[in-house]
C-alpha beads as a LAMMPS data file, in Angstrom:
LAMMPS data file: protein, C-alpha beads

148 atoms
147 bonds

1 atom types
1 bond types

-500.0 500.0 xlo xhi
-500.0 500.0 ylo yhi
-500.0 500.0 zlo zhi

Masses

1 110.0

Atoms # bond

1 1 1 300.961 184.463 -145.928
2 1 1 299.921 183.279 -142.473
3 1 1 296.473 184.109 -141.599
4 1 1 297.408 186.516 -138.713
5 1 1 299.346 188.581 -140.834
6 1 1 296.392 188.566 -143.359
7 1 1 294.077 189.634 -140.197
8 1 1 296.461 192.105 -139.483
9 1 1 296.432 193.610 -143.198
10 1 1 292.956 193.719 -143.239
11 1 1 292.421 195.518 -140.123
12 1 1 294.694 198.207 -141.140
13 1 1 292.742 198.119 -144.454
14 1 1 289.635 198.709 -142.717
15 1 1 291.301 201.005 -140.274
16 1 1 291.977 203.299 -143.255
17 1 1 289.110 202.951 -145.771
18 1 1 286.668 203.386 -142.864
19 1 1 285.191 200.135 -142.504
20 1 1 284.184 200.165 -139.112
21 1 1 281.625 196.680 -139.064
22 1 1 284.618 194.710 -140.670
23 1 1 287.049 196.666 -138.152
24 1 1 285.119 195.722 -135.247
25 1 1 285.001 192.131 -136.426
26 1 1 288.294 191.485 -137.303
27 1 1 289.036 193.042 -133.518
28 1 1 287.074 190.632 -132.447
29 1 1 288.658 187.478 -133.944
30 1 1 292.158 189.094 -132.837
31 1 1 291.113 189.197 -128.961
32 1 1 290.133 185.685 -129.532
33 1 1 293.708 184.840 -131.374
34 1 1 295.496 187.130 -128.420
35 1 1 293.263 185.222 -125.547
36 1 1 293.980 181.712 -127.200
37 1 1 297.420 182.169 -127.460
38 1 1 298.278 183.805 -123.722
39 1 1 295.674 180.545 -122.359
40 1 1 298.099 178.544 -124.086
41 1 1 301.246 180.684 -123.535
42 1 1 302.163 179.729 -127.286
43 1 1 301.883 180.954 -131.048
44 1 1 299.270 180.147 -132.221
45 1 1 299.261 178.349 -136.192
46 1 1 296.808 178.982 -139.243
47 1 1 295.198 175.570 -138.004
48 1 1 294.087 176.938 -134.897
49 1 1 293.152 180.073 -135.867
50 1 1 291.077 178.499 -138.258
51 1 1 289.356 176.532 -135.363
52 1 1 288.664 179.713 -133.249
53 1 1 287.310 181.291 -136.268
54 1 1 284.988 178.169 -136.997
55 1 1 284.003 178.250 -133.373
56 1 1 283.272 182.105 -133.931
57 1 1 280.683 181.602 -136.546
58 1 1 279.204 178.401 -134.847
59 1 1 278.473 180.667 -131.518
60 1 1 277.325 183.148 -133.836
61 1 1 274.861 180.472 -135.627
62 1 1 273.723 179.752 -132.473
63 1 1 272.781 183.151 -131.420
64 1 1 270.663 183.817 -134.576
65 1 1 268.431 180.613 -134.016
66 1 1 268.039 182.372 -130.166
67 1 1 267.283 186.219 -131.554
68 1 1 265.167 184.326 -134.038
69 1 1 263.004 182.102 -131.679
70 1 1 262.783 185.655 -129.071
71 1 1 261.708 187.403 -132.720
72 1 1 264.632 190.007 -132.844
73 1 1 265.489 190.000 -136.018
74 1 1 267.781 193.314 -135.685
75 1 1 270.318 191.368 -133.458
76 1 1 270.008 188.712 -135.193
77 1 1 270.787 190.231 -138.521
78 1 1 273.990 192.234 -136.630
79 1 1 275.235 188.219 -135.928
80 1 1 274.658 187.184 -139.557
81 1 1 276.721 190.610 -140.762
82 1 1 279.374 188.931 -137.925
83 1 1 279.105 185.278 -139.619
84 1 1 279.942 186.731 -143.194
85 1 1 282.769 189.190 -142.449
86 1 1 284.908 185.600 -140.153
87 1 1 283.834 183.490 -143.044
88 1 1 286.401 185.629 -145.468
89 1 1 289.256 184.022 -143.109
90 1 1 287.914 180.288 -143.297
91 1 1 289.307 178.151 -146.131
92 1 1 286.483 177.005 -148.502
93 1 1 285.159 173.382 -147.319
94 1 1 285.537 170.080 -148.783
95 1 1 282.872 168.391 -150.305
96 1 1 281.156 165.604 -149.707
97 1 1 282.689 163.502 -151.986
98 1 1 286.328 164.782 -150.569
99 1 1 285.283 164.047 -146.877
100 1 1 284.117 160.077 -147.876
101 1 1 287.751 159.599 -149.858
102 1 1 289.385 160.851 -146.118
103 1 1 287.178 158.812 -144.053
104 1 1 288.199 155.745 -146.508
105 1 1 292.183 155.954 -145.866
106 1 1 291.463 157.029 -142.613
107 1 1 289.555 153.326 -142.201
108 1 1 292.255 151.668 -144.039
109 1 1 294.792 153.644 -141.882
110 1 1 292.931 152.438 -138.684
111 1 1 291.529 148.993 -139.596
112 1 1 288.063 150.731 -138.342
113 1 1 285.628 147.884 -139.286
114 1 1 282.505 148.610 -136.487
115 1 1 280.456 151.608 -134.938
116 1 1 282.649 150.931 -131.775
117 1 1 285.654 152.174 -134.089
118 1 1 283.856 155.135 -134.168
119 1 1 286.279 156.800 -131.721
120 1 1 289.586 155.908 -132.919
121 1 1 288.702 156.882 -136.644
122 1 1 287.598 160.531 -135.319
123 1 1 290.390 160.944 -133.703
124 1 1 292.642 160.106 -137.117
125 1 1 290.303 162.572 -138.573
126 1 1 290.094 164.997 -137.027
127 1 1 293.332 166.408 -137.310
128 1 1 293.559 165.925 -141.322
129 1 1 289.869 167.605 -141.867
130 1 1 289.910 170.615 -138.731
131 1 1 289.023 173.528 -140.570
132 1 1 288.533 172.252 -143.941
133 1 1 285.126 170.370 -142.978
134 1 1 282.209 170.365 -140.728
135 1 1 283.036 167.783 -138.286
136 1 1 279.449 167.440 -137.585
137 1 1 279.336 166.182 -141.027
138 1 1 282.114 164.207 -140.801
139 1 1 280.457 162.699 -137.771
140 1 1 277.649 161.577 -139.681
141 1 1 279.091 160.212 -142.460
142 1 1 281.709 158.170 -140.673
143 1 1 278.482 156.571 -138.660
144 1 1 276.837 155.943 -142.017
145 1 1 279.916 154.205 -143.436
146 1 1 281.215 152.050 -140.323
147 1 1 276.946 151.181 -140.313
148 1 1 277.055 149.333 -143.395

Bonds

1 1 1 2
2 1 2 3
3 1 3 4
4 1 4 5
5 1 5 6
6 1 6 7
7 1 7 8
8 1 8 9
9 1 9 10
10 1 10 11
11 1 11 12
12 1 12 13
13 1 13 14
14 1 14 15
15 1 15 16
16 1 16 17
17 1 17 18
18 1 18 19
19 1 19 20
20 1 20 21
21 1 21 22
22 1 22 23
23 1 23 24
24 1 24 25
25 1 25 26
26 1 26 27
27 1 27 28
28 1 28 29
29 1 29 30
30 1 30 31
31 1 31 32
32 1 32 33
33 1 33 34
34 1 34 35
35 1 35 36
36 1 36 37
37 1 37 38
38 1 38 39
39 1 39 40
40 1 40 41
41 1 41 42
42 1 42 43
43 1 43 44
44 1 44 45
45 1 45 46
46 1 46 47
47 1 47 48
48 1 48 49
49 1 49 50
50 1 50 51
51 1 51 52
52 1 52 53
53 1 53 54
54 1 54 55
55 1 55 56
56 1 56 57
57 1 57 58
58 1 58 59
59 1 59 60
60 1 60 61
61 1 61 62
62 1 62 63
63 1 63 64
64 1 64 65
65 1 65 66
66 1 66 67
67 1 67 68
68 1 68 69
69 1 69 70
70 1 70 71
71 1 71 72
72 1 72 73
73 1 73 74
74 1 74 75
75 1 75 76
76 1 76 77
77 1 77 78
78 1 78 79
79 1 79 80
80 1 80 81
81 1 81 82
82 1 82 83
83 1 83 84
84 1 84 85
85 1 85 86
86 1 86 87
87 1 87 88
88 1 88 89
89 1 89 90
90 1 90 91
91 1 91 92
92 1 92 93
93 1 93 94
94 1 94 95
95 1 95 96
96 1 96 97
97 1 97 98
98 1 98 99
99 1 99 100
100 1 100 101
101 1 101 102
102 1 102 103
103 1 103 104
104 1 104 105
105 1 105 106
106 1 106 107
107 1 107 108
108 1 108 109
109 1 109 110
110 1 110 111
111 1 111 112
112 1 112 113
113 1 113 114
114 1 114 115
115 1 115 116
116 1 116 117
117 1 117 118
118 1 118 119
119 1 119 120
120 1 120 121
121 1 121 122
122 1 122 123
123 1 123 124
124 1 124 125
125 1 125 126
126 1 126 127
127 1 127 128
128 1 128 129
129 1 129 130
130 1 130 131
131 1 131 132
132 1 132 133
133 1 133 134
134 1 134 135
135 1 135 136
136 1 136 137
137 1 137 138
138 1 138 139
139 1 139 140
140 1 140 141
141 1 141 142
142 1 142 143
143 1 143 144
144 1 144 145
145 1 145 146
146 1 146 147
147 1 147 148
């Protein structure tokens, strides 16, 4: 089932068991959806959802660290509720191991032998791993391999 219709479920779920954190969440990563999509003036696909969702929680990440350094813990706890409840809709993430097999074909794919391949190897990456790993991760590990 594509993830919008699963959003979609789940609203109505929460609509009708009274779930009003979840509803307001899930109303929140279908404005998102809605905006992407009339930006775009195109359907959007369960990758891209999965991308606004992942940029969701990072914003959300970000505003905890803030609430924490200004010591307001109640917002920030209100953003962590936020993190959990868009985490349901993202796929679990590969592991390390996983990630290092992908960055291997991708080398062999590219002929990436250099940190200045850096670039091109991403970009064969990207695609394959959006949503299913923390490119920041990736990031680092492709630096590590192409390093020695």
């Amino acid at each position: 089932m594509p993830l919008k219709q699963t959003l979609t479920d789940d609203m109505k779920a929460a609509m009708k068991s009274g779930d009003k954190h979840s509803l307001g969440v899930i109303r929140l990563i279908n404005a998102a959806i809605k905006q992407r999509e009339v930006d775009e003036r195109s359907e959007v696909d369960d990758t891209a959802v999965i991308a606004i969702l992942d940029k969701m929680v990072k914003q959300r990440r970000d505003s905890v660290s803030q609430f924490e350094a200004a010591t307001r813990e109640d917002l920030a706890s209100i953003e962590r509720e936020e993190i959990v409840v868009i985490e349901r809709y993202i796929p679990a993430k590969m592991g390390e191991s996983d990630i290092v097999a992908a960055i291997d074909a991708a080398i062999t794919e590219t002929g990436a032998t250099t940190p200045a391949d850096m670039g091109k190897l991403m970009a064969a990456l990207k695609p394959k791993l959006a949503g299913q790993a923390d490119m920041g991760q990736v990031s680092a590990l492709v630096k590590r391999r192409l390093a020695g």
